[in-house]
C-alpha positions as CSV (number, residue, x, y, z in Angstrom):
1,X,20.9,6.9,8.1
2,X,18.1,9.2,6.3
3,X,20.3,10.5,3.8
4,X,21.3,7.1,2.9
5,X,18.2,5.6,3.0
6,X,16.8,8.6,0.5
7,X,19.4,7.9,-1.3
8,X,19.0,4.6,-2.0
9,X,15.7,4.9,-2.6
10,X,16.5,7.7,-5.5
11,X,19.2,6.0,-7.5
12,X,18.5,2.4,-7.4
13,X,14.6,1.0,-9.9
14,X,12.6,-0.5,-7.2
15,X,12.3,-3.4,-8.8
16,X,15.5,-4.3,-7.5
17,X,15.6,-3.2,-4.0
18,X,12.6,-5.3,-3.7
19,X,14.9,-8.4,-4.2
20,X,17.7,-7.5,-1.7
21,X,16.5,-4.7,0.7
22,X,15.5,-7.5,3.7
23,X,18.6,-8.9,3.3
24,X,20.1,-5.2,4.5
25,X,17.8,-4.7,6.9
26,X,18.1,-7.7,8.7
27,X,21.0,-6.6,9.5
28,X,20.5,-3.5,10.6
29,X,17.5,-5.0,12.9
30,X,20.8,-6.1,15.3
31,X,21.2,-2.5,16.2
32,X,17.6,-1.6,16.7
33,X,16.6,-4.3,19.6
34,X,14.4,-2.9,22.0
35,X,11.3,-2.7,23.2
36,X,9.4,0.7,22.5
37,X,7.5,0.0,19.0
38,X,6.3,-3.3,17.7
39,X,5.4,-4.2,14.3
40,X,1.5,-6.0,14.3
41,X,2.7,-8.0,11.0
42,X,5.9,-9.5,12.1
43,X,5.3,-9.3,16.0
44,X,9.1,-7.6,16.5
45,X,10.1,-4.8,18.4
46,X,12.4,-2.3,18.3
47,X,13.7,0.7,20.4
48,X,12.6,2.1,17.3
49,X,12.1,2.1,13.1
50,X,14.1,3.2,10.4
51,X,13.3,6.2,9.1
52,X,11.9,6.0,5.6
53,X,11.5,8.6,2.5
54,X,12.9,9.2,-0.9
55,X,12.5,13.4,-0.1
56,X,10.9,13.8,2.8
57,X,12.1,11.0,5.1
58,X,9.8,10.2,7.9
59,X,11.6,8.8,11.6
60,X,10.1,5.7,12.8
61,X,9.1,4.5,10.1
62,X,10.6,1.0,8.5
63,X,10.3,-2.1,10.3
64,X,13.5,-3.7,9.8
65,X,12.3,-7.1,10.0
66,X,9.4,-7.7,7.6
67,X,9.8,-3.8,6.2
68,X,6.0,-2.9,6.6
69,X,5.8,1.0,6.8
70,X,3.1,2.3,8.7
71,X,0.0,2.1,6.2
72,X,1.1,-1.1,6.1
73,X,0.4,-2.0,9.4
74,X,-2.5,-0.1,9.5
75,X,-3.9,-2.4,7.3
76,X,-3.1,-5.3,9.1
77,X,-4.6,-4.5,11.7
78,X,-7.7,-3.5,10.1
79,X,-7.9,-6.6,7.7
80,X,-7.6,-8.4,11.5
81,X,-10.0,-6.1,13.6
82,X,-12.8,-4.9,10.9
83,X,-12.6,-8.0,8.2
84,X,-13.3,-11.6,8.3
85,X,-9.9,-11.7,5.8
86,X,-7.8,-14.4,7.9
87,X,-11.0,-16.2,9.1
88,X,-12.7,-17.4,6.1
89,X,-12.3,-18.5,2.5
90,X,-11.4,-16.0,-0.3
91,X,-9.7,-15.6,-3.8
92,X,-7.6,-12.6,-3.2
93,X,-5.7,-10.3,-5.9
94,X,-3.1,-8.3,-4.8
95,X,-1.2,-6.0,-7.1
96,X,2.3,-4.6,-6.0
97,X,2.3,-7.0,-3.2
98,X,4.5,-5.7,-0.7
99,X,7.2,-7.7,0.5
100,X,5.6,-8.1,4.4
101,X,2.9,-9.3,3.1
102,X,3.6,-12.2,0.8
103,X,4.5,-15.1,2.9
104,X,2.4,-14.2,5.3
105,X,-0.4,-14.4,2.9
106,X,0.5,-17.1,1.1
107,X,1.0,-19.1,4.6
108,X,-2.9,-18.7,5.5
109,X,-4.6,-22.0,4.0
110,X,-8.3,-20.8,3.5
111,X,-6.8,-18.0,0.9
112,X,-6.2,-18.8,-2.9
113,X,-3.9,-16.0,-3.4
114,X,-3.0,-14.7,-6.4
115,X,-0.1,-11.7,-7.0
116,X,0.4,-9.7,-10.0
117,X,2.0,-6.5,-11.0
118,X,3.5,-4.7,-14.3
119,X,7.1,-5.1,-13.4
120,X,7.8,-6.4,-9.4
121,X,9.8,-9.5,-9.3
122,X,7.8,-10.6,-6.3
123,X,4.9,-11.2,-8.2
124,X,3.4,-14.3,-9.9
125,X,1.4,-12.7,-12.5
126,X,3.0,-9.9,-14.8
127,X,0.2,-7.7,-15.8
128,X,-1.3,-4.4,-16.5
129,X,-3.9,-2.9,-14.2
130,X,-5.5,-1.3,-17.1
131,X,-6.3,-4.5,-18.5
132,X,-6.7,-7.2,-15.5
133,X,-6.1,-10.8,-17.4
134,X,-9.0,-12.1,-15.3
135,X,-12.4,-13.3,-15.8
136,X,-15.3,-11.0,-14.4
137,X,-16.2,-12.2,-11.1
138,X,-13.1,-14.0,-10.1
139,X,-12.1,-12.6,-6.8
140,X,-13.3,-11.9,-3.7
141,X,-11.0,-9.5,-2.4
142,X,-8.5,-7.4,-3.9
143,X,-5.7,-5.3,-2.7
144,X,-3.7,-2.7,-4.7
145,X,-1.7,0.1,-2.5
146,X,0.3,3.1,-4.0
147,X,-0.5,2.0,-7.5
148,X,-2.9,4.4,-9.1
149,X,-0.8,7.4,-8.8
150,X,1.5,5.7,-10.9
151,X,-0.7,4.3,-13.9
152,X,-1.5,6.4,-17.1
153,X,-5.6,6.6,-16.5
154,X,-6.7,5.7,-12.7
155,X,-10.5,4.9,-13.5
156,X,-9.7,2.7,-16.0
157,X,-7.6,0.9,-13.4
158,X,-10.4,0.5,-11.4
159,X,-12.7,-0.1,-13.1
160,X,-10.8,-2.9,-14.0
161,X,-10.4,-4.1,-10.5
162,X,-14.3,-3.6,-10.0
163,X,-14.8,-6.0,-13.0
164,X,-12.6,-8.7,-11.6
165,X,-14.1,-9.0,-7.9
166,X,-17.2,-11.0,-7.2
167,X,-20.5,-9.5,-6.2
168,X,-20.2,-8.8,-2.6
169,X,-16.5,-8.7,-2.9
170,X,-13.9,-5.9,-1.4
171,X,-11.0,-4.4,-2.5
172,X,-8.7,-1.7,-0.2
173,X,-6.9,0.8,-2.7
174,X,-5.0,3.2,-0.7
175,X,-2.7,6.0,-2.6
176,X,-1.2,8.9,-1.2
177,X,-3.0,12.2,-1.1
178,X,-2.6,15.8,-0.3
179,X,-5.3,17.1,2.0
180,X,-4.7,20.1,1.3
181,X,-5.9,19.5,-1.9
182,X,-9.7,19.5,-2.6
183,X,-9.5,18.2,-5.9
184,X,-7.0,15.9,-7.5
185,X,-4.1,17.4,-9.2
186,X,-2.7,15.9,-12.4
187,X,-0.4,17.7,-15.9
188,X,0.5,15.6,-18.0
189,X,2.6,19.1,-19.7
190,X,5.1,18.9,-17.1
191,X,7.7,16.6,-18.3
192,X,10.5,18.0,-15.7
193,X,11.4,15.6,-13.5
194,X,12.0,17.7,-11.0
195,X,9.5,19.7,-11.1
196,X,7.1,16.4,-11.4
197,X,8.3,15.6,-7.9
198,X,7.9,18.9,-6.4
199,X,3.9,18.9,-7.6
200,X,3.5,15.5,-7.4
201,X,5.9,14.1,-4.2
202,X,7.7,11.8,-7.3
203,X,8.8,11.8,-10.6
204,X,7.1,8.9,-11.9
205,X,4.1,10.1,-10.3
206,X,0.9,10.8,-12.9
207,X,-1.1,12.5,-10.3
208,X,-1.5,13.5,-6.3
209,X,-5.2,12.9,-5.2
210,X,-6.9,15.7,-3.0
211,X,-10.0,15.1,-0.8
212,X,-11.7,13.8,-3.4
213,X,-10.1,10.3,-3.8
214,X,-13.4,8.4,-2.6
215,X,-15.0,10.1,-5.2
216,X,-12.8,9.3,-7.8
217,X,-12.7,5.7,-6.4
218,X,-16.4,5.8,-7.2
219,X,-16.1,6.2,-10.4
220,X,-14.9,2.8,-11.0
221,X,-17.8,1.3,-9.9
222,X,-17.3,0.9,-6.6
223,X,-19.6,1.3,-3.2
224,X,-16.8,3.2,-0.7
225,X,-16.7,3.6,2.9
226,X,-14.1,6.7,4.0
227,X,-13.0,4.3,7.5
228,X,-10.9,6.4,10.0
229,X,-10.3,3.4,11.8
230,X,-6.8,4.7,13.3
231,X,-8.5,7.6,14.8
232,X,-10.5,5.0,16.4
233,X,-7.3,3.3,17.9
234,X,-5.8,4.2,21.6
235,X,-2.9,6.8,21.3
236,X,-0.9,4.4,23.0
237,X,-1.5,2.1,20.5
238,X,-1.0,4.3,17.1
239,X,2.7,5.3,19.0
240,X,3.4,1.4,20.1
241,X,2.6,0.5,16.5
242,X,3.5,3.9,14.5
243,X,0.8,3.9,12.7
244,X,-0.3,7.0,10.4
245,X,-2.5,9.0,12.6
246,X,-4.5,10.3,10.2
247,X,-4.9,7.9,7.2
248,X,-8.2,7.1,6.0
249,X,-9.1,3.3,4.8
250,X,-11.0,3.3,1.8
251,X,-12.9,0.3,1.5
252,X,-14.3,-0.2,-2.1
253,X,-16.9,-2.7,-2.3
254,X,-18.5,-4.5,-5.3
255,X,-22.3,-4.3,-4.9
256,X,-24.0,-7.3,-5.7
């Protein structure tokens, strides 16, 4: 199942997995009842997860219901535990919505939500990051996950999304990072693909951020707290949910 889940992932443009992928995993689901994980978004459980990965493919991984991956439901749980996201009104933004998200969100009544990405066919909005087509001021809270290691120039990105939320507003911006890194790495000289994935974990990857993500985060304008909410969490509960034990929530906030 890894090799053909890598594989898949490899050959076949996002962009249409992202239109038949549940479909597959609904029915692999059937031969993954059980009781030993449970996914916080969906509320299933499963002896256990797919594995997911296009190179290195991590076990327990894929929920194959509603397909949230662990960071996901990480930050599920945090919008639900350490936000007042599904308890009071809010214009939200969310670029590259993921797909076990988007009902969901769209279900809740006191949110006005809004998706947009460049290219995703689950989106409403087609748009560039680099230039938001959004008044100043417009949303309260804005998500974008796994996006700015893909776009051209990252600050500009989010600066963008700085401009766009309202005073007092909140984005969550999560991208994947390489602590063993202690600045970001990005060379725009190597044009290999291959060797694009081996310094940057994918080919149509700009960049891999090191320890100094907030940082960089800050240079868009934003106010950002470094949470390490999972490491707050009950080691029963980061195995029950598989969450990633040692992802850090960066909550970007618009002062104001």
């Amino acid at each position: 199942m890894k090799q053909v889940i890598s594989f898949v992932l490899r050959t076949i443009p996002r962009r249409y997995l992202q239109l038949v992928s549940h479909n597959a995993m609904k029915v692999l689901a059937v031969f993954y009842r059980g009781n030993q994980v449970e996914c916080p978004v969906c509320g299933s459980t499963f002896k256990k997860f797919l594995p997911y990965g296009r190179v290195i493919t991590r076990e327990n991984a894929l929920c194959p219901n509603c397909l949230s991956l662990e960071r996901h439901r990480l930050m599920y749980l945090y919008l639900k535990e350490k936000t007042d996201f599904f308890k009071t009104r809010k214009k939200v933004l969310h670029v590259a919505p993921e797909y076990c998200f988007i009902d969901r969100f769209e279900a809740i009544p006191t949110l006005d939500y809004v998706t947009a990405d460049i290219e995703s066919p689950l989106a409403k909005v087609k748009m560039d990051i680099h230039q938001i087509p959004f008044p100043e001021n417009t949303f309260d809270v804005a998500f974008c996950n796994h996006v700015m290691e893909h776009v051209t120039d990252d600050i500009q990105a989010m600066r963008e999304l700085h401009r766009v939320l309202k005073p007092g507003g909140w984005a969550i911006i999560q991208s994947p990072q390489d602590w063993n890194r202690a600045t970001t790495h990005e060379d725009s000289t190597i044009t290999d693909p291959k060797e694009r994935e081996k310094q940057f974990w994918q080919d149509d990857h700009h960049r891999i951020y090191g320890r100094d993500y907030g940082r960089r985060l800050e240079q868009g304008g934003f106010a950002v707290t470094e949470d390490r909410f999972v490491l707050e969490m009950p080691a029963e509960l980061v195995t029950r949910y598989s969450l990633p034990k040692g992802e850090i929530i960066y909550l970007c906030r618009k002062n104001g």
